[in-house]
C-alpha positions in Angstrom: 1.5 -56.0 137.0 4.3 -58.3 135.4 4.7 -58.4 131.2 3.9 -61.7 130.3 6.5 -63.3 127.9 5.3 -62.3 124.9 5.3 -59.0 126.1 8.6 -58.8 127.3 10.0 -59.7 123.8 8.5 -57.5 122.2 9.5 -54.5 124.7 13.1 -56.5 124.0 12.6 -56.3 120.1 12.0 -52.8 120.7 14.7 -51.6 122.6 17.6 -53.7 120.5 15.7 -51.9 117.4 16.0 -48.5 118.9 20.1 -49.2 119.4 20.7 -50.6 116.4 18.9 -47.8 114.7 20.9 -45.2 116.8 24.1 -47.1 116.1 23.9 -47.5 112.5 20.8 -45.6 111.1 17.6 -47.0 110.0 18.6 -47.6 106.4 21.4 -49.9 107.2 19.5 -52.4 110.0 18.0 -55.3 108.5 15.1 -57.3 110.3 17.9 -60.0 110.4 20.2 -57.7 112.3 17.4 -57.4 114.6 16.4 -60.6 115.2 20.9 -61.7 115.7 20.9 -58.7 118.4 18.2 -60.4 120.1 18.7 -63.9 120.0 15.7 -64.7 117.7 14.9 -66.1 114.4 13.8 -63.5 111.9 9.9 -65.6 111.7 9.9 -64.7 115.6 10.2 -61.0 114.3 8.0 -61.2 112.3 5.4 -62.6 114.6 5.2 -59.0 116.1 6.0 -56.9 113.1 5.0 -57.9 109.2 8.0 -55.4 107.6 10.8 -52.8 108.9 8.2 -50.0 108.8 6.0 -51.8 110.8 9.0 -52.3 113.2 10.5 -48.7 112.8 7.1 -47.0 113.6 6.3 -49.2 116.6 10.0 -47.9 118.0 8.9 -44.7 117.4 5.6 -45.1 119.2 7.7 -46.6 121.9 10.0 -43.4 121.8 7.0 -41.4 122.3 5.6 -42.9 125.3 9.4 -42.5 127.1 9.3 -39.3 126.4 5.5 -38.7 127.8 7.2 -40.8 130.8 9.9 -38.5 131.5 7.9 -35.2 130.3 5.2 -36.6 133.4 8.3 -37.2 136.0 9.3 -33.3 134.9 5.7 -32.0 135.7 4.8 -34.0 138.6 8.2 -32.6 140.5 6.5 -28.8 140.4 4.0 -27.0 142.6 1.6 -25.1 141.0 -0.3 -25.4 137.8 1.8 -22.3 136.2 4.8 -23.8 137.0 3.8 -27.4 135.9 3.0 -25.6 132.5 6.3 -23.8 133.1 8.4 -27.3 133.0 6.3 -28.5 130.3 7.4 -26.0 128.1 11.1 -25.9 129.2 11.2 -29.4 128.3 9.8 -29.0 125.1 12.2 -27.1 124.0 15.3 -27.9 125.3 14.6 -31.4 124.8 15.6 -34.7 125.8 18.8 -35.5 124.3 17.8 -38.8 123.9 14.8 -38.1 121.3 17.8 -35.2 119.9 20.5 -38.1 119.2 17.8 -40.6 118.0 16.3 -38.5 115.5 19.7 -37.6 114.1 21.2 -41.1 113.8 17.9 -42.6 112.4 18.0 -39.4 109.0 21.6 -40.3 109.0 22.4 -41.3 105.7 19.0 -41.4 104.1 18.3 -39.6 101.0 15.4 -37.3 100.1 13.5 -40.1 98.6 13.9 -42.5 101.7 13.3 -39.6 103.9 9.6 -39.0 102.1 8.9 -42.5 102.3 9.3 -42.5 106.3 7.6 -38.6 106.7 4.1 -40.3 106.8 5.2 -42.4 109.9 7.0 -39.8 111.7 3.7 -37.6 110.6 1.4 -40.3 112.7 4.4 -40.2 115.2 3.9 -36.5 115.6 0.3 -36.6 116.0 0.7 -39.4 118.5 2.5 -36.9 120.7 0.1 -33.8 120.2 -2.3 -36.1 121.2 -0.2 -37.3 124.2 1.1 -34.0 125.3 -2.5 -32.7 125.0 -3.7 -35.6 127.8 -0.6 -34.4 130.0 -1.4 -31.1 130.0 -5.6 -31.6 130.6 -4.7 -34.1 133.2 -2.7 -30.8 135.1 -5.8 -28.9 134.7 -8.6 -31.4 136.0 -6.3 -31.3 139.0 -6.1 -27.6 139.4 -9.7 -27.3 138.6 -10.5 -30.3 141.5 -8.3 -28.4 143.8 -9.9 -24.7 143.0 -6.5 -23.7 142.3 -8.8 -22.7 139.2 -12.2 -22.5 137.4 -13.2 -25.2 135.3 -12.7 -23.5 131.8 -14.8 -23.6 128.4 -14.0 -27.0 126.8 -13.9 -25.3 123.2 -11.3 -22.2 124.8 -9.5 -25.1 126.5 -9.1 -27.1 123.1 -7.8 -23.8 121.6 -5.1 -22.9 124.2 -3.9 -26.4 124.1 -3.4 -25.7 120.5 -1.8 -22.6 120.2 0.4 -23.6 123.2 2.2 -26.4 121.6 2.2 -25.0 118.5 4.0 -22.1 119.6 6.7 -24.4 121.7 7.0 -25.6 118.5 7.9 -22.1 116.9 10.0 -21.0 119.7 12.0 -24.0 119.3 12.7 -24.2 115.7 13.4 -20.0 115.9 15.7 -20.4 119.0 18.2 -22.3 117.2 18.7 -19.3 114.3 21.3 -16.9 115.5 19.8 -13.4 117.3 17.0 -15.8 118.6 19.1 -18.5 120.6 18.9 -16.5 123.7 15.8 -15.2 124.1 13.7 -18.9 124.3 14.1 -18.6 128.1 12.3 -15.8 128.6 10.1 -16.5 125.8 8.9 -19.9 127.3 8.7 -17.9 131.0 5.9 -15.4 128.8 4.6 -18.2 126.9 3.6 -20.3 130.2 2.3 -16.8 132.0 0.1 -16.2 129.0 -1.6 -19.8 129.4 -2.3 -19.9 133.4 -3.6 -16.1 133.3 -6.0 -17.7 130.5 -6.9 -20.4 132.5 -8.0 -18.1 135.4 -4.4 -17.6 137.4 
């Protein structure tokens, strides 16, 4: 299904956003610099978004769905619902560079005030992707259950795995980067994605 026009300037506004934000961190890009990069008025910005957080945490919603994008192209090229969960947690925590180099250029240069005002956005950003991640993952296992690759397991256990699986990606890949821990996250996400399937009946 085509993007209507209005559609396809916003995706546009979003995209110049995301560069110019990569390019020169979010403190120095104006809604003006913005609205030059693309061609537009600034009131034509602001037709879409009322203020640069408004602007900023629509990129980063945009961010997140690319990255559900490419984490589904990642799953979809396994067999198998361990290995699926396998990939999923490989990518996790090796991580897209894009999302690595974006994140970096966007705290560049902001202080500890500026970064406070912006943690409630990238706190709804992160939630966005749990919740994301979450749908990815459940998606796999209707699948497997539809196929009898496995049983159709206990909504409330389910809910829990689902849980403490990203949560401990999320450990293994903040630990992996101190020194003594930076190679064992291999092996750690090969346990980590044996653990889930043999709970969900592998």
């Amino acid at each position: 299904m085509s993007l209507s026009q209005e559609e396809l300037l916003r995706s546009q506004i979003l995209q110049t956003a995301q560069q110019l934000y990569e390019r020169h961190g979010i403190k120095k890009v104006t809604m003006d610099d913005v609205a030059k990069a693309v061609g537009k008025t600034r009131s034509a910005l602001y037709y879409y978004f009322k203020n640069r957080d408004e602007l900023f945490e629509a990129v980063m919603f945009s961010l997140v769905e690319e990255v559900k994008n490419e984490m589904e192209g990642v799953i979809n090229k396994e067999k198998g619902l361990e290995a699926k969960i396998h990939a999923f947690c490989f990518a996790k925590i090796k991580g897209f560079k894009k999302t690595r180099n974006f994140i970096a250029a966007i705290e560049s240069g902001l202080d500890k005030d500026e970064l406070s005002k912006y943690s409630a956005i990238m706190w709804n950003v992160h939630q966005h992707m749990m919740q994301a991640e979450t749908a990815l993952l459940k998606k796999e296992i209707e699948h497997a259950v539809a196929s009898r690759e496995i049983p159709e397991p206990d909504t409330d256990a389910l809910e829990t795995l689902l849980f403490v699986l990203l949560s401990s990606i999320r450990g293994i890949r903040r630990e992996s980067a101190i020194e003594g821990y930076k190679n064992l996250w291999q092996n750690g996400v090969v346990m980590l994605a044996r653990s889930a399937a043999r709970e969900l009946g592998l």
